[in-house]
C-alpha positions in Angstrom: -166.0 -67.9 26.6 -163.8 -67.0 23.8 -160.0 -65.6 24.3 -159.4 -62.3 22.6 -156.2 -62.8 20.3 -154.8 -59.0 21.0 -151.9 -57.9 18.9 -150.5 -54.7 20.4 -147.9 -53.6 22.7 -148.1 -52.8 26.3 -147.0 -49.5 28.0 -143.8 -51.2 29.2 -142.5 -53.0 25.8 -143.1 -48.9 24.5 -141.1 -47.4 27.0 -138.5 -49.7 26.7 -138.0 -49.6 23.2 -137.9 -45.5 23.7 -135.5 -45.9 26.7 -133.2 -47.6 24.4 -133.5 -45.3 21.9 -132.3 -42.8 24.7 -129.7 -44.6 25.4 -127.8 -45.1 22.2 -128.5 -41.6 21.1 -126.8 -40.2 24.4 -124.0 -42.4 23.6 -124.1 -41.4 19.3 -124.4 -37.7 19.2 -121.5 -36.7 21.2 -119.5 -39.3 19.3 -120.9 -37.7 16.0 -119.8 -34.5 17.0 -116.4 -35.1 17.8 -116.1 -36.8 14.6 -117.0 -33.7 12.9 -114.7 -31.7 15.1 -111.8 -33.2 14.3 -112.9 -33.6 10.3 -112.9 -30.2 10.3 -108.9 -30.0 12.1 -107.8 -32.3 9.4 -109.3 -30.3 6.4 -107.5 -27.3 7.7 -104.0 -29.5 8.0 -104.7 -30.4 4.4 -105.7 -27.4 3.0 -102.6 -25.4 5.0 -99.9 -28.5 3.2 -101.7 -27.8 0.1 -101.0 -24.1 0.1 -97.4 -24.5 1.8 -96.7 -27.4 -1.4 -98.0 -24.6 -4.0 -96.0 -21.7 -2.2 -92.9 -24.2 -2.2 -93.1 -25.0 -5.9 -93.9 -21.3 -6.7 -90.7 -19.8 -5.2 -88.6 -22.8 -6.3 -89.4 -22.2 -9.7 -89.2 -18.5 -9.8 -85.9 -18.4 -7.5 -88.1 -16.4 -4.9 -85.5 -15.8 -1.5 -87.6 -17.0 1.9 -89.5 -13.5 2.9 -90.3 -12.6 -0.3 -94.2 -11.6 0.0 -97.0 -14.4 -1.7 -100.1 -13.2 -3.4 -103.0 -15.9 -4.1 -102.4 -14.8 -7.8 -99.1 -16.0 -7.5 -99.5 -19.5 -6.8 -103.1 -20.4 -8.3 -101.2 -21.9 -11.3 -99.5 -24.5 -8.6 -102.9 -25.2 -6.5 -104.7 -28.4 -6.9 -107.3 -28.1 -9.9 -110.4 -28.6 -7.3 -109.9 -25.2 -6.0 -112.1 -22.5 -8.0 -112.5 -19.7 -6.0 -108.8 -19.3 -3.6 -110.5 -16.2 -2.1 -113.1 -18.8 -0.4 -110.5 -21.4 0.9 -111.8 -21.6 4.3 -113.7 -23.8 6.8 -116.3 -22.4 8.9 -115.1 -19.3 7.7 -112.0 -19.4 8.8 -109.5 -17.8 6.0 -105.8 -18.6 5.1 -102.8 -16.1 5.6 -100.6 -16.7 2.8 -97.4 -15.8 4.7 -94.1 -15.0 3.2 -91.9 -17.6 1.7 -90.1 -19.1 4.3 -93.2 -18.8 7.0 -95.9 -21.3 7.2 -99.3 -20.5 6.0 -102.3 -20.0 8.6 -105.9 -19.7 9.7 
């Protein structure tokens, strides 16, 4: 009698492999989407010290007194060049409040 050479996996190597699978996604996805929590945090920290630095150098070179009132016009000329549009600095449509001179900006 001849022996079958059979090149296939069982049931159990299958479920396994899936079980696995399972397992490291359970342990990956909340991971991933703390990661992208807190990326988003930061980019509003940087975005915030980017608009405090441009309100700073604004006033300072127009001898503005703390409280005087800051339009986005006003300090476009002191943002970073990679802004285009300062009426759409947000994330996940969250907008900045400019503040007066003296107050720190905000979401």
């Amino acid at each position: 009698m001849k022996k079958k050479n059979r090149s296939a996996f069982t049931l159990v190597e299958v479920m396994v492999v899936v079980a696995i699978i399972a397992l490291i996604a359970a342990i990956g996805i909340p991971s991933f989407m703390n990661s992208m929590t807190e990326a988003s945090i930061r980019v509003k920290q940087t975005n915030i010290s980017c608009v405090e630095a441009a309100k700073e150098q604004w006033a300072l070179l127009n001898n503005m007194p703390d409280g005087t009132a800051v339009t986005w016009a006003n300090i476009q000329d002191y943002m970073s060049g990679q802004i285009e549009k300062l009426a759409d600095f947000d994330v996940n449509g969250d907008s900045i409040t400019l503040n007066a001179i003296g107050m720190d900006a905000s979401y």
